[in-house]
C-alpha positions as CSV (number, residue, x, y, z in Angstrom):
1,X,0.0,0.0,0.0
2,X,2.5,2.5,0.9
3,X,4.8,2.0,-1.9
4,X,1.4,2.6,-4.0
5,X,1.0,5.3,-2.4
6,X,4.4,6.4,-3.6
7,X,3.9,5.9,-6.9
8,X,0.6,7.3,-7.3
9,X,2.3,10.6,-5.4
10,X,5.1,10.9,-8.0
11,X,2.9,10.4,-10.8
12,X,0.7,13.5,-9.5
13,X,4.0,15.4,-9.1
14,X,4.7,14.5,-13.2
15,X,1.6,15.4,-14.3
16,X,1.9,19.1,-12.0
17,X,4.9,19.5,-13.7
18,X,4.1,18.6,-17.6
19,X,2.6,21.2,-20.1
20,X,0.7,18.9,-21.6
21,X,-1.3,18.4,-18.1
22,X,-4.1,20.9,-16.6
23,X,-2.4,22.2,-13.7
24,X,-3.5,25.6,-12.6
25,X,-0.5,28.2,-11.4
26,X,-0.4,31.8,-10.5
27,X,-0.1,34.3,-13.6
28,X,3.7,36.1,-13.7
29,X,1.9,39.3,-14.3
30,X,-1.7,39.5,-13.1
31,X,-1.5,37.3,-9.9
32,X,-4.8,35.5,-11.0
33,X,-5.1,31.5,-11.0
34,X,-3.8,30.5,-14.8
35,X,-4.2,26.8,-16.4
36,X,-2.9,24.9,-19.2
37,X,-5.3,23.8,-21.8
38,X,-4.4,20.6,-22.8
39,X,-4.7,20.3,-26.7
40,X,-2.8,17.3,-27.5
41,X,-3.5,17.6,-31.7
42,X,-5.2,20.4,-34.2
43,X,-7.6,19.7,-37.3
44,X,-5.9,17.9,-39.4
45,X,-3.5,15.6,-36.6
46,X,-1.6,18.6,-36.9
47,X,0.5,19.5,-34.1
48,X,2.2,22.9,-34.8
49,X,-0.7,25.9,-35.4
50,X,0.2,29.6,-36.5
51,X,-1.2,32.8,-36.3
52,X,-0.1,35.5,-38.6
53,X,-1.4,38.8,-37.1
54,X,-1.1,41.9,-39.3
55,X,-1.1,44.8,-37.2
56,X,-3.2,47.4,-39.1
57,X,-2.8,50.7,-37.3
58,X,-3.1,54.1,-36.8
59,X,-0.7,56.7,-34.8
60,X,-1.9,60.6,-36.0
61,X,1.1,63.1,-37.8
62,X,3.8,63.5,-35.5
63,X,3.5,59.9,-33.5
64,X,4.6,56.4,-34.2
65,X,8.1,54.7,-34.7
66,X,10.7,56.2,-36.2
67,X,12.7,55.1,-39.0
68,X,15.3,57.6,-38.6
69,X,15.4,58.7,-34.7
70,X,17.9,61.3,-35.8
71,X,15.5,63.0,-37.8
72,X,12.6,63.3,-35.3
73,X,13.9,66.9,-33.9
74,X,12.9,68.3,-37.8
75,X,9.2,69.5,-38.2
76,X,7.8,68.7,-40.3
77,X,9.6,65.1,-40.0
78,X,9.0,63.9,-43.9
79,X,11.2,60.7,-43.7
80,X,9.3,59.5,-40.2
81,X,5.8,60.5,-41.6
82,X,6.7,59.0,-44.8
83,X,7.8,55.9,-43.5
84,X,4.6,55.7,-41.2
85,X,2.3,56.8,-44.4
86,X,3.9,54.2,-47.1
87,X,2.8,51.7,-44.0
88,X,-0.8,52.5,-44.4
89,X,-1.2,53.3,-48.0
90,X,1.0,50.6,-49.4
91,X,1.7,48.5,-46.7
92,X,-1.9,47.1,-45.7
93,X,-3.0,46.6,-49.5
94,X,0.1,44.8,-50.3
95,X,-0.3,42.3,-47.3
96,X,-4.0,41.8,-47.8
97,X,-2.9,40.6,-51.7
98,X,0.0,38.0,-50.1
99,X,-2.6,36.5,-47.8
100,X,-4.9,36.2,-51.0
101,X,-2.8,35.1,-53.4
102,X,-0.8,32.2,-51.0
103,X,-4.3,31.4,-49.4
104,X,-3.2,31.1,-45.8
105,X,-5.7,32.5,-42.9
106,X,-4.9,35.7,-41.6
107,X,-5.8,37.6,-38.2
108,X,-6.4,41.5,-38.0
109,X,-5.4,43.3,-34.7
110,X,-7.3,46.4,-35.9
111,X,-7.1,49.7,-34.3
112,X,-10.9,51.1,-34.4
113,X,-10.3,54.4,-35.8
114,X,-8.3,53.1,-38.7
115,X,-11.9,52.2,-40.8
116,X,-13.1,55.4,-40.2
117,X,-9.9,57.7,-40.9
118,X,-8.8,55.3,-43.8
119,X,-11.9,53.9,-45.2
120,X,-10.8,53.4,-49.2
121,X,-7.5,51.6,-47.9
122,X,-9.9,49.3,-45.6
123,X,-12.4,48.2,-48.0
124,X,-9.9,47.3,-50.5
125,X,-7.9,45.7,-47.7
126,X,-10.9,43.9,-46.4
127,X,-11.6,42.7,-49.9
128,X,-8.5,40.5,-50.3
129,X,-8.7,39.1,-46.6
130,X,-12.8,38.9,-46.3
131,X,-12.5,35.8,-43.7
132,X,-9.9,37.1,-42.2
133,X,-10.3,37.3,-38.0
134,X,-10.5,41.2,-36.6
135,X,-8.8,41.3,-33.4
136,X,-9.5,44.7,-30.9
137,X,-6.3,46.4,-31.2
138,X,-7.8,49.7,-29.3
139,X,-8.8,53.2,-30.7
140,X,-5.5,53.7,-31.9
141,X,-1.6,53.2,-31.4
142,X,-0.5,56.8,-29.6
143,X,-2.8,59.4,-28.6
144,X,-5.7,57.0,-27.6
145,X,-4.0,54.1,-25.3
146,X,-6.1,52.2,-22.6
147,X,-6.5,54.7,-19.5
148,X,-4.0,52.4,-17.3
149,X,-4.0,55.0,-14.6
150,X,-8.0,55.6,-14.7
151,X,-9.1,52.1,-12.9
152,X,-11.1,49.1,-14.5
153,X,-14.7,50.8,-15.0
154,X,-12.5,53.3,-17.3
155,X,-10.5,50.6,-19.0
156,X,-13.7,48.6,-19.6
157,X,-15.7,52.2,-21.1
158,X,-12.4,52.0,-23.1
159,X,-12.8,48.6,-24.3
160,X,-16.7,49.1,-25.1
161,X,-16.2,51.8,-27.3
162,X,-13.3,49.8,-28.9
163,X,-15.4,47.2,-29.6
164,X,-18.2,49.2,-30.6
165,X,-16.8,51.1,-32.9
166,X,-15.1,48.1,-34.9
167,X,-18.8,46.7,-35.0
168,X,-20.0,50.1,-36.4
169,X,-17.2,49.9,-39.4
170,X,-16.9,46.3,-40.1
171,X,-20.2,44.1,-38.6
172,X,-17.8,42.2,-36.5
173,X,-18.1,42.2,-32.7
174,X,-14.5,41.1,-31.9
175,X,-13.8,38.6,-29.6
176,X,-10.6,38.5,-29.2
177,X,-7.9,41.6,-27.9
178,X,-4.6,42.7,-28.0
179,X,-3.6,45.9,-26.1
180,X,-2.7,48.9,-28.6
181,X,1.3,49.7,-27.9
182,X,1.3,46.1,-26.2
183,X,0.9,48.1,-22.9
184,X,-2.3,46.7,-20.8
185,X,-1.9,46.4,-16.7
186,X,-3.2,44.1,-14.1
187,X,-6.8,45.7,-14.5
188,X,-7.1,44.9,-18.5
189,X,-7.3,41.5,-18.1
190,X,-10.4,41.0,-15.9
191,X,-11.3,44.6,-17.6
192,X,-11.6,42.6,-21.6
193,X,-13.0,40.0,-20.6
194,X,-16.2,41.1,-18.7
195,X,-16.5,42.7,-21.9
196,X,-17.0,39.8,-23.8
197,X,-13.6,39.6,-25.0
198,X,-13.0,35.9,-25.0
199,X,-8.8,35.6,-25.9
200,X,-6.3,37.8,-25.8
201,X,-2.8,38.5,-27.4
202,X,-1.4,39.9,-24.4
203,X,0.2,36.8,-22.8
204,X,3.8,36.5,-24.4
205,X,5.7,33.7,-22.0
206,X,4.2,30.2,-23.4
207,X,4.4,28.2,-26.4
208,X,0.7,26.6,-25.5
209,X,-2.6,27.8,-24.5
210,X,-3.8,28.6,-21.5
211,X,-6.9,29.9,-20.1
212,X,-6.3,33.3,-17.3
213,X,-9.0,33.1,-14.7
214,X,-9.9,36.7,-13.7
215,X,-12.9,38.7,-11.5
216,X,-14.4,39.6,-15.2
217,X,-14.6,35.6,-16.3
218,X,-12.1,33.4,-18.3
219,X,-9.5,35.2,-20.3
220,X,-8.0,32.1,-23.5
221,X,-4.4,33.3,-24.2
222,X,-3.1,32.9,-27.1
223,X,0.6,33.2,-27.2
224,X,2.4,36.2,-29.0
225,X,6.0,36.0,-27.9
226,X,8.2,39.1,-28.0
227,X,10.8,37.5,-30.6
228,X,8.7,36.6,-32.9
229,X,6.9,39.7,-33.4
230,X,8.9,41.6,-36.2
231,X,8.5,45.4,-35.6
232,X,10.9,44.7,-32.3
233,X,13.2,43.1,-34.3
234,X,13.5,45.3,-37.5
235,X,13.6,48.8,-34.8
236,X,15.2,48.1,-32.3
237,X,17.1,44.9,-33.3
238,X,18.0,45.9,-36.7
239,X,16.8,43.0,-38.5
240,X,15.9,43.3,-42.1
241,X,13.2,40.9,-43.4
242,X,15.2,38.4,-44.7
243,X,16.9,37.4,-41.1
244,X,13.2,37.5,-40.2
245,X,12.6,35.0,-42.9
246,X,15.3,32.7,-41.2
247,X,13.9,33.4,-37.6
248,X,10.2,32.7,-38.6
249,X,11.6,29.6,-40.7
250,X,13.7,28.0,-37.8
251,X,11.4,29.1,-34.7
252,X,7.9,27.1,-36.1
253,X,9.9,24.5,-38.0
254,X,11.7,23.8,-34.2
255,X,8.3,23.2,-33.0
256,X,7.7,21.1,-35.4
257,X,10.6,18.9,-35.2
258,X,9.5,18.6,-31.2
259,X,6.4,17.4,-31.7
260,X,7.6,15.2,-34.5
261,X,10.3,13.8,-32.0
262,X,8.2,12.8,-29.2
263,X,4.4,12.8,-30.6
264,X,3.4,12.9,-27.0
265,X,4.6,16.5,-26.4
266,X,0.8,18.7,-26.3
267,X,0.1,21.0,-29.5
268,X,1.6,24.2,-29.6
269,X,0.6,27.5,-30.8
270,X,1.9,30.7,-32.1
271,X,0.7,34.1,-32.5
272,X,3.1,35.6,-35.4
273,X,2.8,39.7,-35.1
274,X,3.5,41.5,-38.2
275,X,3.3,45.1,-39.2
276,X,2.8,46.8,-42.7
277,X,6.3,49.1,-41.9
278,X,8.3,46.0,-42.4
279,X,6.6,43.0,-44.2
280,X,4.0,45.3,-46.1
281,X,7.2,46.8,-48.3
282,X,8.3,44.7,-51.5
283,X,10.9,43.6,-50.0
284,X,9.6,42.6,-46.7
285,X,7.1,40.9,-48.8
286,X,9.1,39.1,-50.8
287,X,11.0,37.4,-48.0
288,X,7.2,36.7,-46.6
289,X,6.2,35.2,-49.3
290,X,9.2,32.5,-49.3
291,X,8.3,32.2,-45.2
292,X,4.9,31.2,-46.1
293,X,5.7,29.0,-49.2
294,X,8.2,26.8,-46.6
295,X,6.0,26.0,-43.8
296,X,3.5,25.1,-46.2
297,X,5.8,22.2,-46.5
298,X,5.5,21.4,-43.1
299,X,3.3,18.5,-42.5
300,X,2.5,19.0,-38.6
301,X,2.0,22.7,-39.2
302,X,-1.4,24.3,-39.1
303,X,-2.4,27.3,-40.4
304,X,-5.4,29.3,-38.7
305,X,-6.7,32.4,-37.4
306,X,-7.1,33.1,-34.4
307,X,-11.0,32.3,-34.0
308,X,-9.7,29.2,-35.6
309,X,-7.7,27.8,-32.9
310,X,-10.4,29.2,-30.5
311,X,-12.8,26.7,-32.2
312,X,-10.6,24.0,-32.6
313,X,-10.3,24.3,-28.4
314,X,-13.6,24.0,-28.3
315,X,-14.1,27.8,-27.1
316,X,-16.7,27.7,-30.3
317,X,-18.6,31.3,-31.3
318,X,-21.9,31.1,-29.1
């Protein structure tokens, strides 16, 4: 008996510590109760899903990244505003036709006031990429942030109005979020989702999902890791596209060799952030285009949206 006892003891003691297992742990960031949910295959027996997540933005003249920091003193700043205007004009058109053309899912992390203030660029943006899965992505990327210092019943007017006003321009109530600038607090979480919001791009430590259990209801995370995302990497990292190419290439195809390796491992997922400054120029999409073309080769690789991989967890559209 005892030495069952043992056994039966250190086989509760793997299962805490395996990712593929449901064990429920205490959020790095929020401090709220966070479990693993364990997906051990995708459609398909497919093992390895990705998210490609263009980042369709706004930031108002006089905001956003710079290309040339040394030039940002000048006014009026024509290489900086140039550089954020090619993004919108050219950028977001020239993505939507990649998507098209190579057929692969695509998810929008839309900032609301981008339909209204650009609304040519986003019908024939929305005509390539019809399916494609809108994402709240805020009001929009500088002057309109969440109001962090305000407390949760302003961050969840904030969010309502977000969402709202993405219904107004496109018909879809979004269900899933990603904060605009990638800066959200504590409050955001539980904030989104008694909104509604039912997954959110805003958890960046994890190769597999998990499920945040806040005062506002269940929050799905959907991992978004930091290196993958490519406006980090091309300003502030340097990177031109074509390292990108290699990173994208090697960090899913690495996944896939895992799962390949020990088909026991659980299904992982990965949010893939793109922006129209980098990938939306012809050569950022040229190197794309060859990213997209090799995974396709990949047999335990699923592409999907991210409502996609929300279905295929069973968190189904009500």
């Amino acid at each position: 008996m005892r030495a069952t006892t043992l056994l039966l003891s250190l086989l509760g003691l793997l299962a805490w510590g395996s990712p593929s297992s449901s064990q429920t742990t205490r959020d790095w960031i929020t401090g709220a109760p966070r479990e693993v949910m364990p997906i051990k295959v995708w459609p398909g027996g497919k093992k390895v899903a990705i998210c490609f997540v263009l980042y369709v933005e706004v930031w108002g003249k006089g905001q956003g990244p710079n290309f040339r920091p040394d030039m940002t003193a000048r006014n009026p700043d024509v290489v900086d505003e140039a550089f954020r205007q090619y993004a919108i004009e050219w950028g977001v058109p020239r993505v939507g036709r990649l998507f098209r053309d190579q057929d692969v899912p695509l998810s929008i992390a839309l900032n609301a006031q981008f339909p209204e203030q650009h609304p040519e660029i986003w019908k024939q943006f929305r005509a390539s990429v019809p399916k494609a899965a809108i994402v709240a992505h805020g009001i929009n990327n500088s002057t309109e942030l969440l109001p962090l210092e305000k407390g949760m019943d302003a961050q969840k007017a904030y969010i309502k109005h977000t969402l709202d006003m993405i219904e107004k321009s496109t018909g879809v109530r979004s269900r899933g979020w990603s904060s605009p600038s990638v800066f959200p607090n504590v409050d955001t979480y539980a904030a989104t989702a008694a909104e509604g919001i039912k997954y959110s791009l805003d958890g960046m430590d994890t190769d597999v999902l998990t499920r945040l259990v806040t005062s506002g209801g269940p929050l799905v995370m959907i991992p978004y890791p930091a290196p993958t995302v490519d406006m980090g990497q091309y300003l502030s990292r340097l990177k031109e596209p074509a390292d990108l190419e290699r990173f994208w290439i090697d960090y899913v195809s690495e996944l896939a060799r895992e799962a390949e390796s020990d088909p026991d491992r659980p299904a992982t997922v990965v949010a893939i952030g793109v922006h129209p400054f980098v990938m939306g120029t012809p050569a950022g999409a040229a190197s794309f285009r060859r990213v997209l073309e090799t995974l396709k080769k990949q047999p335990t690789v699923w592409f999907a949206d991210t409502d996609a991989v929300m279905a295929a967890a069973g968190q189904k559209h009500p």
